[in-house]
LUMBAKE-239104 format. One record per residue: residue number from 1; residue in one letter; y, x, z of N, C-alpha, C, O in turn. Coordinates in steps of 0.1 Angstrom, whole numbers, plus 5000, padded with zeros to 4 digits. Atoms other than C-alpha are relative to their C-alpha. Last residue first. Example, Ala and Ser with C-alpha at 12.3 -4.5 7.8 and 13.67 -1.06 7.14 Angstrom:
{2 s {4989 4991 5000} {4989 5137 5071} {5011 4992 5008} {5022 4997 5009}}
{1 a {4988 5009 5000} {4955 5123 5078} {5012 5009 5000} {5012 5019 5007}}
END
This chain:
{251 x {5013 5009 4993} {4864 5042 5265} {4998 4992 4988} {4989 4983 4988}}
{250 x {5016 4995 4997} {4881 5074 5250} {4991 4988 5003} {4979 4989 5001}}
{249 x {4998 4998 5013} {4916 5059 5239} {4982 5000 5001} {4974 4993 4995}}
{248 x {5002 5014 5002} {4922 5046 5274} {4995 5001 4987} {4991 4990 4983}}
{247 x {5012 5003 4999} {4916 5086 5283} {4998 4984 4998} {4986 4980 5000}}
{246 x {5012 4993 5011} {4937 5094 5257} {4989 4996 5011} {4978 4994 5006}}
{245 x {5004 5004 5009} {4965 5073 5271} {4986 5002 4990} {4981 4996 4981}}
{244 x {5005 5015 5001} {4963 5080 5305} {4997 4992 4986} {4988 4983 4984}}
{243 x {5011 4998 4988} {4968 5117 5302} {4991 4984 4999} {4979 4980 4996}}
{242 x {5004 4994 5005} {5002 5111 5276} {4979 5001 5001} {4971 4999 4992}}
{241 x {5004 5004 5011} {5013 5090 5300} {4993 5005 4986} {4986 4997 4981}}
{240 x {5007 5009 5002} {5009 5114 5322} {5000 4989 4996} {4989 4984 4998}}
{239 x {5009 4996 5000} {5026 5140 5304} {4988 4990 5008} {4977 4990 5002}}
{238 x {5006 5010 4997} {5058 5122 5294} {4979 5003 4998} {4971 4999 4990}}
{237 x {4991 5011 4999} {5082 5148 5295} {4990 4986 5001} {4993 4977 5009}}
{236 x {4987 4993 4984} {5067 5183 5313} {5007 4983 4992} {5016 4979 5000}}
{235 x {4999 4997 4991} {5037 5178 5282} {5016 5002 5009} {5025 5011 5006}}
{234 x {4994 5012 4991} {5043 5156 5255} {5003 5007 5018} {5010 5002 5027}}
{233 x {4991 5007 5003} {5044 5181 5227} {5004 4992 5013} {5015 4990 5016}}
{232 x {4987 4985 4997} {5019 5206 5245} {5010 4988 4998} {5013 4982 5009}}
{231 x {5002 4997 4986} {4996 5173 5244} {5006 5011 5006} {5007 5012 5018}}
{230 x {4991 5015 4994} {5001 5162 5209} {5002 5006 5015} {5014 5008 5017}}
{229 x {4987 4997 5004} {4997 5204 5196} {5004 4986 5007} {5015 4985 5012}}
{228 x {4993 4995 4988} {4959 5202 5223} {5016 5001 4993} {5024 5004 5002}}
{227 x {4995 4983 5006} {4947 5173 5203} {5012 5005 5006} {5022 5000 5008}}
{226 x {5008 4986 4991} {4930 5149 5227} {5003 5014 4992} {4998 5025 4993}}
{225 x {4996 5004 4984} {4953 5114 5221} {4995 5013 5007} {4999 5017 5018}}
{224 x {4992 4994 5001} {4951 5124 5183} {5007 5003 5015} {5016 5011 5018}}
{223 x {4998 4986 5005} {4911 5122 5183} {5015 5004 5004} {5016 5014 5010}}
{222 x {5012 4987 4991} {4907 5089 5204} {5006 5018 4993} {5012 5026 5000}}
{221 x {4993 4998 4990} {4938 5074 5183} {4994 5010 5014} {4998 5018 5022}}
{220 x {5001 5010 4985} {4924 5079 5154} {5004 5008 5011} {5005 5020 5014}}
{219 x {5015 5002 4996} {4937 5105 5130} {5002 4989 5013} {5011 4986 5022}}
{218 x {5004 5015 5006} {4970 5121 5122} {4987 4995 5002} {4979 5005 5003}}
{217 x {5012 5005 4995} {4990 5155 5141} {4998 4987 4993} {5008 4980 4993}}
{216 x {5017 4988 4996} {5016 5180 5137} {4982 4989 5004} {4972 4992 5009}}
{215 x {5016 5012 5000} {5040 5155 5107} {4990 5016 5010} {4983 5026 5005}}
{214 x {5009 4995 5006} {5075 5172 5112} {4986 4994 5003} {4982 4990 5014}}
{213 x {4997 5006 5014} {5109 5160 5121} {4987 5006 4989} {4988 5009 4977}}
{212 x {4992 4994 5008} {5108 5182 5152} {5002 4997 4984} {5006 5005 4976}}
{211 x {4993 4991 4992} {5078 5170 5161} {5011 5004 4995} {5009 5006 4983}}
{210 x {4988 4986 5009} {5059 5141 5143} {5007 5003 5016} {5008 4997 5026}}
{209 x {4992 4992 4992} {5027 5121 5154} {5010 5007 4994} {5008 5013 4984}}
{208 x {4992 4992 5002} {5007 5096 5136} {5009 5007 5007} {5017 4999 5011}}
{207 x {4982 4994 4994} {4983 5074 5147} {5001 5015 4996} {4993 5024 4996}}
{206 x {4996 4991 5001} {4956 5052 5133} {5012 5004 5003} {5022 4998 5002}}
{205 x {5012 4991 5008} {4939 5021 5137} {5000 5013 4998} {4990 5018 4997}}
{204 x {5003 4990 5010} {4964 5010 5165} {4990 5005 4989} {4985 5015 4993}}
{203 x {4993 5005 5010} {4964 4987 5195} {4995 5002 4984} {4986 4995 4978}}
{202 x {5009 5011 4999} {4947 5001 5224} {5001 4991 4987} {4992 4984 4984}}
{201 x {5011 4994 5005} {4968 5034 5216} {4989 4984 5002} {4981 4984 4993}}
{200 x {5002 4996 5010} {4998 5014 5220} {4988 5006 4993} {4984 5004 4981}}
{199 x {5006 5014 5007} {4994 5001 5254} {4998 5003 4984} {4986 5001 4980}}
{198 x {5011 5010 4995} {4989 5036 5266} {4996 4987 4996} {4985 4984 4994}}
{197 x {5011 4992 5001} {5019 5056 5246} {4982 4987 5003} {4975 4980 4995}}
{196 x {5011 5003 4994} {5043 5036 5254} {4991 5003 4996} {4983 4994 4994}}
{195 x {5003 4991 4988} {5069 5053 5234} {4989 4998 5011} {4984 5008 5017}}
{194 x {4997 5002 4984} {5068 5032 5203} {4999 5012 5008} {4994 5022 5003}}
{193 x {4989 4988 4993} {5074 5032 5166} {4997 4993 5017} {5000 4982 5021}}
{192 x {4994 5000 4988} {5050 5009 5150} {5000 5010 5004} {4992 5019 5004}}
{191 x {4996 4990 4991} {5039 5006 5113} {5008 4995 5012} {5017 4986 5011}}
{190 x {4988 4995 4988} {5024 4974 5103} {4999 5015 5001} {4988 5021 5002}}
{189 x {5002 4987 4999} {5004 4954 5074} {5010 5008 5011} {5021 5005 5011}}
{188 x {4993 4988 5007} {5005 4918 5074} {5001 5014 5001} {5002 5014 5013}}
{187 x {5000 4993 5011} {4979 4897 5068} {5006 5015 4998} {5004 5025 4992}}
{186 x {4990 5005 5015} {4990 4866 5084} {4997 5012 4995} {5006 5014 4987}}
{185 x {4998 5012 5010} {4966 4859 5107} {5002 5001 4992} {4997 4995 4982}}
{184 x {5012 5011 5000} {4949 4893 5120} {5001 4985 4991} {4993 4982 4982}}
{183 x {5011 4995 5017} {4980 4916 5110} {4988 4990 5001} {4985 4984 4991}}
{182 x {4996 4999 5011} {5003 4892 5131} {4996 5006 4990} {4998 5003 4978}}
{181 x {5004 5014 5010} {4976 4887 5156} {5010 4998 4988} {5006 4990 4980}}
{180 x {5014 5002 5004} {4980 4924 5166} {4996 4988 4990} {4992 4988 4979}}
{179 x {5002 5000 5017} {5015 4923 5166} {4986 5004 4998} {4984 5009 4987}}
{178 x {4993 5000 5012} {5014 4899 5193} {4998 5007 4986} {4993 5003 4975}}
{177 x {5009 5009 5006} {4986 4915 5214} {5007 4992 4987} {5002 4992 4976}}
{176 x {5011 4990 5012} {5012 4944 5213} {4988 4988 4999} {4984 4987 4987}}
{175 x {4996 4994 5011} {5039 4917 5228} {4986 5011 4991} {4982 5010 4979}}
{174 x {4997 5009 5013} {5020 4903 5252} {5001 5007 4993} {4991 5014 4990}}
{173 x {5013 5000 5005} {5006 4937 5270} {5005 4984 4988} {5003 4984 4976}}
{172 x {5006 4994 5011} {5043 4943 5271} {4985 4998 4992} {4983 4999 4980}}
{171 x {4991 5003 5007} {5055 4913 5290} {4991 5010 4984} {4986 5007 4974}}
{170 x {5011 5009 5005} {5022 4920 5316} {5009 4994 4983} {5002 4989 4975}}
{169 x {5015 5001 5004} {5037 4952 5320} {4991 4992 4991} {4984 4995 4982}}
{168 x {5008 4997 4992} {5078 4945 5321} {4982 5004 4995} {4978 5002 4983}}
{167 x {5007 5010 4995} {5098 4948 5291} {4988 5005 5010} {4981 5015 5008}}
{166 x {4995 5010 4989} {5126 4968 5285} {4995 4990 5002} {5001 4980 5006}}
{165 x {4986 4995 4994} {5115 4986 5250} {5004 4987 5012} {5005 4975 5008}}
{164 x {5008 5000 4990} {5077 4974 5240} {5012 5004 5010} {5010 5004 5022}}
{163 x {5002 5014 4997} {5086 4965 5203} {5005 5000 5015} {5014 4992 5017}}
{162 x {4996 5000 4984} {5104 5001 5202} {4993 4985 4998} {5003 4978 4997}}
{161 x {4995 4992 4990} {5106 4997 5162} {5003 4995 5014} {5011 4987 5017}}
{160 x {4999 5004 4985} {5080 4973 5144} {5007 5010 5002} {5001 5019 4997}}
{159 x {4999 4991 4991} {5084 4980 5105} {5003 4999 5017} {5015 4999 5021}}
{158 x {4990 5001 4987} {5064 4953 5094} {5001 5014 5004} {4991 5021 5007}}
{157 x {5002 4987 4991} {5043 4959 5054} {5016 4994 5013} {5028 4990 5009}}
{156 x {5018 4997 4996} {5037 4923 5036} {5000 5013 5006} {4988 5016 5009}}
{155 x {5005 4985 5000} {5069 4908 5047} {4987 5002 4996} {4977 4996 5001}}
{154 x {5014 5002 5008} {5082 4874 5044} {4998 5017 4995} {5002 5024 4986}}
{153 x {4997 4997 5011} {5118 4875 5056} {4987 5004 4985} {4987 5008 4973}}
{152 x {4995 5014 5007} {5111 4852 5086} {5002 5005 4983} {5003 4996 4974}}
{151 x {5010 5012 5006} {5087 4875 5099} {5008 4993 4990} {5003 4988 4979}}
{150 x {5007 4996 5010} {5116 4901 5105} {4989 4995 4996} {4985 5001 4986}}
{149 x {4991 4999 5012} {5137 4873 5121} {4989 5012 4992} {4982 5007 4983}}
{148 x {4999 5008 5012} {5107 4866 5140} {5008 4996 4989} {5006 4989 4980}}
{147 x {5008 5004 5013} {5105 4897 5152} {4998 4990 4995} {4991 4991 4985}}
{146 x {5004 4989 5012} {5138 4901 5164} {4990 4998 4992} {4992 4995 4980}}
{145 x {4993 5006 5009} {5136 4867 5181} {5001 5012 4988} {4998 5010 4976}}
{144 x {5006 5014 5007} {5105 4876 5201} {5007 4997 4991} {5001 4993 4981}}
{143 x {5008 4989 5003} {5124 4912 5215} {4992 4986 4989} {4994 4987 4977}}
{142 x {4992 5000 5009} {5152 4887 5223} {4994 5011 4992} {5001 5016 4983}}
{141 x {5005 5014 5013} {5123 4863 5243} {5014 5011 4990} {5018 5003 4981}}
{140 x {5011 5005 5012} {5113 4896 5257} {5003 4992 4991} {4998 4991 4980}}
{139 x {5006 4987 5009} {5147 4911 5271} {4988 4994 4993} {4990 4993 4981}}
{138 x {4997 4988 4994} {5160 4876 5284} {4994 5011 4990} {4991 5008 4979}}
{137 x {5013 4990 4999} {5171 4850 5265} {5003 5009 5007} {5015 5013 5009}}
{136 x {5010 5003 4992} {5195 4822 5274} {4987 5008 5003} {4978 5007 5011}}
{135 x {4996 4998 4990} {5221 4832 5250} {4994 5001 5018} {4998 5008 5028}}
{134 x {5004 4989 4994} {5208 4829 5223} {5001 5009 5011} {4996 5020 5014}}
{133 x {4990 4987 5002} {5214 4789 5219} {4990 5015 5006} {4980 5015 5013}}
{132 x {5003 4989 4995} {5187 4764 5212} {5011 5012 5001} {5011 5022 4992}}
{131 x {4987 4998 4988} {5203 4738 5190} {4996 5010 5009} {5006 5018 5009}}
{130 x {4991 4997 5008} {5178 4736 5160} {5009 5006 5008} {5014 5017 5005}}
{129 x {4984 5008 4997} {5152 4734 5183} {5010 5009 4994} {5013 5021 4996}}
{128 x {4995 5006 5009} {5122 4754 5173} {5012 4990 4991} {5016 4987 4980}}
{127 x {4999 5018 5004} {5112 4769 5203} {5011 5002 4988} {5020 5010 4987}}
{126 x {4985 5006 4998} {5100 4804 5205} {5001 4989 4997} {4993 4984 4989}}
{125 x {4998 5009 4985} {5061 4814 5206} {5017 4996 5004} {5019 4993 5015}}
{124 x {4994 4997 4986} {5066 4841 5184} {4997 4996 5012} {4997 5002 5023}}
{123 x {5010 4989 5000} {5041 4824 5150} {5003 5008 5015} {4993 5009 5023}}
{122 x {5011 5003 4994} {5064 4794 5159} {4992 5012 5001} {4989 5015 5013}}
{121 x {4994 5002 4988} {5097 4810 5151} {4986 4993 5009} {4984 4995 5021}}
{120 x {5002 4989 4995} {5082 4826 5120} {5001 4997 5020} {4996 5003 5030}}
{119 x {5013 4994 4994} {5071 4795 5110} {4999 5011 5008} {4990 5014 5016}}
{118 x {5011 5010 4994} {5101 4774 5113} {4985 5009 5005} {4978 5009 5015}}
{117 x {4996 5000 4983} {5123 4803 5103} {4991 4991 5008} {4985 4996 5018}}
{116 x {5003 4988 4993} {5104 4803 5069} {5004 5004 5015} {4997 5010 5023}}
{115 x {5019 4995 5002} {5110 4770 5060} {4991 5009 5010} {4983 5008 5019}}
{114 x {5000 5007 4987} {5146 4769 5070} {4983 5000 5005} {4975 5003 5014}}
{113 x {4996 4991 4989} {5151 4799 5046} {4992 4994 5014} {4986 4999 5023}}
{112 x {5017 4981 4995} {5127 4783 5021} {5007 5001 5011} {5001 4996 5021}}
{111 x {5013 5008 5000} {5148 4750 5021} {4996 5009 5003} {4991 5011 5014}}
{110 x {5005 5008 4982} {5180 4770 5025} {4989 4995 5007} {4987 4995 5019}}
{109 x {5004 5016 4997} {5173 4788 4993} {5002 4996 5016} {4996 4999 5026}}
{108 x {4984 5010 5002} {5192 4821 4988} {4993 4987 4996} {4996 4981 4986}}
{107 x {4996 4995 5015} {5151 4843 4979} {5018 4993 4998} {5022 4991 4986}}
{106 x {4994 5012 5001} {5137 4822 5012} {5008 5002 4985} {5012 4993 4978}}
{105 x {5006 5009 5009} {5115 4854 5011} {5007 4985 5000} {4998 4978 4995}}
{104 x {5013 4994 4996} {5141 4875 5028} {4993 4992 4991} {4999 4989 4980}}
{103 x {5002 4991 5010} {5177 4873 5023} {4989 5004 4999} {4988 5016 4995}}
{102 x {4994 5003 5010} {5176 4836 5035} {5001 5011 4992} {5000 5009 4980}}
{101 x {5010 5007 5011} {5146 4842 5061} {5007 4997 4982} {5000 4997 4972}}
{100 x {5011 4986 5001} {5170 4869 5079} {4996 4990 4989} {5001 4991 4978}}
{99 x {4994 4982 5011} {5196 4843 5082} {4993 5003 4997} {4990 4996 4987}}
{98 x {4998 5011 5008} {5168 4809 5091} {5011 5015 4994} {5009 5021 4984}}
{97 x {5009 4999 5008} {5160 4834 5119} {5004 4997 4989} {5004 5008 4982}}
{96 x {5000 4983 5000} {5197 4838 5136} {4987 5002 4987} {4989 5009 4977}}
{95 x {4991 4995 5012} {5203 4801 5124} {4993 5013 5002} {4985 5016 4993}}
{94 x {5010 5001 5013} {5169 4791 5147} {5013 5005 4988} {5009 5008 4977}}
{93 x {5012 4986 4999} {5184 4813 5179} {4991 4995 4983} {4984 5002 4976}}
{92 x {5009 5002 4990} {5218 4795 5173} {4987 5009 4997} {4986 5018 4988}}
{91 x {5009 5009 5013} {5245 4809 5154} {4991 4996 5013} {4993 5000 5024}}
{90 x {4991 5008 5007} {5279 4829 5176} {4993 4986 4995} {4998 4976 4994}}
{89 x {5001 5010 4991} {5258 4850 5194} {5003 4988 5003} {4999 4980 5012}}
{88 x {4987 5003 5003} {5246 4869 5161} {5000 4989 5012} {4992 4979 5012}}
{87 x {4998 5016 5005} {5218 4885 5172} {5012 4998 5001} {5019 5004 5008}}
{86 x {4987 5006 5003} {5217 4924 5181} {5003 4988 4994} {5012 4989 4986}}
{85 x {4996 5010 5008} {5185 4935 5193} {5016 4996 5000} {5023 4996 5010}}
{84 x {4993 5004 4995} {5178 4976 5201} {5007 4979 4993} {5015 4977 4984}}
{83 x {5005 4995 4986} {5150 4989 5191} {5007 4991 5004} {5001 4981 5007}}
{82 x {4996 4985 4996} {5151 4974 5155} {5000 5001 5018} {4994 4993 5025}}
{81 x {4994 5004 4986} {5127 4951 5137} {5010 5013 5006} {5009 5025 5002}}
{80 x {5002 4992 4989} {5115 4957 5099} {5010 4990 5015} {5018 4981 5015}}
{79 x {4988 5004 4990} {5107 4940 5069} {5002 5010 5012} {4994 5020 5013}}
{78 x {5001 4991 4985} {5092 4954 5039} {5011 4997 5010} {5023 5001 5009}}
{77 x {5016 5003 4992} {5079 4929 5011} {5005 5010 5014} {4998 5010 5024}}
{76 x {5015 4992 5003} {5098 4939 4979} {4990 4996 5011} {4978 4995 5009}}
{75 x {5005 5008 5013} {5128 4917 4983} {4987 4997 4997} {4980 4987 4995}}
{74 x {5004 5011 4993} {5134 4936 5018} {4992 4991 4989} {4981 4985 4992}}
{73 x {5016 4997 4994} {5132 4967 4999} {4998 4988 5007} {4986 4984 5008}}
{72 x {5010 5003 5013} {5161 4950 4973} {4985 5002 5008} {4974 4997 5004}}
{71 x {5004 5015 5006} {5180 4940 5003} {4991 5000 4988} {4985 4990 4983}}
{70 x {5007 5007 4990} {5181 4972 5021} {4996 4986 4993} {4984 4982 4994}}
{69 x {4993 5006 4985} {5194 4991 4990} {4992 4991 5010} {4981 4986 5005}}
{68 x {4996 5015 4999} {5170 5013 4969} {5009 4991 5015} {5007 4991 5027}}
{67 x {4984 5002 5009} {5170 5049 4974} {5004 4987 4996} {5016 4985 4996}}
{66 x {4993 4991 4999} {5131 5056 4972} {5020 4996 4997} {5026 4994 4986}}
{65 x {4984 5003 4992} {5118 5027 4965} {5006 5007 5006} {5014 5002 5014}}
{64 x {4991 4995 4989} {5091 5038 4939} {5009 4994 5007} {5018 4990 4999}}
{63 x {4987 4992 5003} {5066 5015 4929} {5008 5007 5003} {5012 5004 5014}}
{62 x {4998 4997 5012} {5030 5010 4934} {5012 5006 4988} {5012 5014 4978}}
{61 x {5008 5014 5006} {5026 4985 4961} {5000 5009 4983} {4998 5003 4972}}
{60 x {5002 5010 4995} {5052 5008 4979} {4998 4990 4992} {5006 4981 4988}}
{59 x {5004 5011 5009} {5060 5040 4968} {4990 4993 5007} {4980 4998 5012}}
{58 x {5006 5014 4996} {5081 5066 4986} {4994 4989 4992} {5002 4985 4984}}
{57 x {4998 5010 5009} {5087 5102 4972} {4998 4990 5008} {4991 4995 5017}}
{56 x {5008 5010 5000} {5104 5133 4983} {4997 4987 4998} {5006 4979 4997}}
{55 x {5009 4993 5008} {5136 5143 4986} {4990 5001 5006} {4990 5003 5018}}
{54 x {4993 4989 5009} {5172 5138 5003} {4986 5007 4989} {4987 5016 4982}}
{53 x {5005 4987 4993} {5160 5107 5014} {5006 5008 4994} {5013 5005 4984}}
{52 x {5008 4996 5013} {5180 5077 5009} {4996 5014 5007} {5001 5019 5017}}
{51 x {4999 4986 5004} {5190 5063 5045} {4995 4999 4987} {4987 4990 4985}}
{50 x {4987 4995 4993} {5194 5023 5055} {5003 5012 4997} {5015 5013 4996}}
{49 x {4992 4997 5011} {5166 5016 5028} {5015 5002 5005} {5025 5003 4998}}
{48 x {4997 5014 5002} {5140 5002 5049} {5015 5001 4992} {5022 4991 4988}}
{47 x {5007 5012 5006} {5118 5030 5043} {5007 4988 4997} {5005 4981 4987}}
{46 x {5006 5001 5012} {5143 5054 5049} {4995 4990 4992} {4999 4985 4981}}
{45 x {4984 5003 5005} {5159 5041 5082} {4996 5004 4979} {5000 4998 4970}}
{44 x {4996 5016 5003} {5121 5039 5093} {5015 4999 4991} {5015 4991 4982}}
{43 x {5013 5006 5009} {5116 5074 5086} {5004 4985 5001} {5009 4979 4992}}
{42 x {4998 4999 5017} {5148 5081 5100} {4995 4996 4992} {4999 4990 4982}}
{41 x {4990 5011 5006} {5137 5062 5134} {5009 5004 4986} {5016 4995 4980}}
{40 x {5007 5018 5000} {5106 5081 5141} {5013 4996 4991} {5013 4997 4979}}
{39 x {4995 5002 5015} {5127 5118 5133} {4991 4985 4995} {4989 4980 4983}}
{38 x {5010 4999 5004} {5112 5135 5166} {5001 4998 4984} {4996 5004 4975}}
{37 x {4995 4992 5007} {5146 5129 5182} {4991 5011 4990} {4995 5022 4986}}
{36 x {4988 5000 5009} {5131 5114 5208} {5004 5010 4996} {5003 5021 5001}}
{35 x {4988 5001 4990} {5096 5127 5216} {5011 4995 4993} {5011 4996 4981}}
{34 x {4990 4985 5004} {5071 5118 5188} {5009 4993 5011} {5013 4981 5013}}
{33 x {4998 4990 4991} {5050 5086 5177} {5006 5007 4997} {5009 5010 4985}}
{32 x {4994 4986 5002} {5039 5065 5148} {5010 5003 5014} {5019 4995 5017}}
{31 x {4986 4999 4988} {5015 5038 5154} {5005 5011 4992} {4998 5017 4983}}
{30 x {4995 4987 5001} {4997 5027 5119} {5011 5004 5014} {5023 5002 5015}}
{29 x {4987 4999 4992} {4986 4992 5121} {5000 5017 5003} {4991 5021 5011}}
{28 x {4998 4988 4988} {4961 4986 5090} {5012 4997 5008} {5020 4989 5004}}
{27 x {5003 5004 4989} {4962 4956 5068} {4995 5005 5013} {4990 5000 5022}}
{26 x {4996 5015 4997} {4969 4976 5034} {4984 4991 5012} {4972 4990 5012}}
{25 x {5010 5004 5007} {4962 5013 5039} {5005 4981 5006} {5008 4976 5017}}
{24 x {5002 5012 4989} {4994 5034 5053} {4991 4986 4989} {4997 4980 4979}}
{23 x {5008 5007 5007} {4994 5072 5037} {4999 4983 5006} {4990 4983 5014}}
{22 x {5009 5010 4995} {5014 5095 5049} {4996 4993 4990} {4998 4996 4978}}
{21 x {5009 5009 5010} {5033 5130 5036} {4994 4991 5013} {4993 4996 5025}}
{20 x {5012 5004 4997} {5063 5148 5059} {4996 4987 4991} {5003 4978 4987}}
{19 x {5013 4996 5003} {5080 5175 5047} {4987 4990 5007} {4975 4993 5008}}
{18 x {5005 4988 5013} {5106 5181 5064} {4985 4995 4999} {4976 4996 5007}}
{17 x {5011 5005 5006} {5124 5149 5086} {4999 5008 4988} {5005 5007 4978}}
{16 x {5005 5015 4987} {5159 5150 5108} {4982 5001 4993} {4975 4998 5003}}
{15 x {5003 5003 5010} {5171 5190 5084} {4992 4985 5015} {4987 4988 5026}}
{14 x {5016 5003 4994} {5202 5199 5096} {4991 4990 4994} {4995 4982 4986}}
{13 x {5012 4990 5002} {5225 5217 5075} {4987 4996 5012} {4977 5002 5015}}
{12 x {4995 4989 5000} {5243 5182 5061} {4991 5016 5000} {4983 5020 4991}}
{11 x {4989 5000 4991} {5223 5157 5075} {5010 5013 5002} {5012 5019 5012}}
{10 x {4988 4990 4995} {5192 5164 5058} {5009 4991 5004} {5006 4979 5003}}
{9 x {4985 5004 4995} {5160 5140 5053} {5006 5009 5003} {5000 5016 5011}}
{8 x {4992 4988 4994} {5128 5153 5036} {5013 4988 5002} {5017 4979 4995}}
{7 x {4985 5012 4999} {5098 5131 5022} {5009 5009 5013} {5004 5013 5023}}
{6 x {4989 4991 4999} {5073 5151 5007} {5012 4997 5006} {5023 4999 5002}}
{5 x {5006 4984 5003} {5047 5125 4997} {5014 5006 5000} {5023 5001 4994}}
{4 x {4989 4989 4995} {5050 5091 5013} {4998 5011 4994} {4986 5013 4996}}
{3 x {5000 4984 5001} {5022 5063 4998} {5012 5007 5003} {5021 5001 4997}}
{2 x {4988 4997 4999} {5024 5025 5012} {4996 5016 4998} {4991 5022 5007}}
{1 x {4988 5008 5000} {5000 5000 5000} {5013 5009 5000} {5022 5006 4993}}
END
């Protein structure tokens, strides 16, 4: 579904992302990993067409999108979520969706748009009431609205970033069952950016690691959880997580 080969980001003379190739197989969930500043969220800013790379290729279903604007990759099938939500506080929680769904597969139909907010808003578990303000949410239900605005735009690859950001335990264990049943039901294919290490590996068919904007590690999550470059990497910052994850990986 999604081939990477060579894919470089600069920023003037720094380089966010050298050199890293993937591969992501239609109806897989792909974690991707790495300390901050690892070059997770370029890669995403790539894919979803917020950055062009400076080089290297992307192709998706076959074609390149390398360089295309956000709205043409969205066109194509690739949605994404961001760490941080920002809803408009102004619309209600079903406009906020019902947006997304309009530049998304609603293709500037309202019918679709409203369409697609309906389902996405159900697939969440969020209510459907038109009137519903956003206001009322706490950290998960605005983590729920995120992705169902990127549901609503009819995705067949989800960029999940930070699902798992400012929610308690049992909050998180939701959420990753979530995007579980979003590849299960509907199909869709996922990369996820997280730091939780532990729920994540339960998750996952394969994980990815980058360091310093560099691919050091790929393979199931048992194998990447016990290679000693992940485990220098995480050591002195998030070393027992790190610990706990590979042995959750192991059983």
């Amino acid at each position: 579904m999604l081939v990477v080969e060579g894919l470089v980001k600069r920023f003037g003379g720094f380089t966010a992302v050298n050199q890293v190739s993937f591969r992501v197989e239609q109806g897989e969930i792909l974690g991707l990993i790495g300390p901050n500043g690892s070059g997770k969220s370029t890669i995403f800013n790539m894919l979803s067409g917020t950055f062009a790379p400076s080089a290297g290729s992307m192709q998706f279903d076959g074609t390149e999108i390398s360089g295309l604007a956000p709205h043409r990759i969205i066109n194509r099938g690739i949605g994404r979520t961001f760490q941080i939500p920002r809803p408009f506080h102004r619309l209600t929680m079903f406009e906020n969706v019902a947006l997304a769904g309009y530049f998304g597969q609603g293709k500037h139909s309202r019918i679709k748009a409203e369409e697609a907010a309906e389902r996405a808003l159900g697939m969440v578990g969020l209510t459907t009431d038109r009137h519903a303000l956003v206001d009322g949410l706490g950290a998960a239900g605005l983590k729920k609205l995120e992705l169902a605005k990127a549901l609503a735009t009819g995705p067949k690859l989800l960029l999940a970033d930070e699902s798992l950001g400012g929610l308690d335990e049992n909050e998180m264990d939701q959420a990753a069952d979530m995007l579980r049943k979003i590849r299960d039901e509907l199909g869709i294919t996922i990369i996820w950016v997280e730091h939780i290490m532990g729920v994540l590996m339960r998750v996952v068919d394969r994980v990815m690691v980058l360091d310093h904007g560099e691919k050091i590690s790929e393979g199931l999550p048992s194998q990447v959880s016990s290679d000693p470059r992940v485990v220098e990497v995480y050591l002195g910052t998030d070393a027992v997580a790190t610990q706990a994850a590979a042995a959750e990986a192991r059983r």
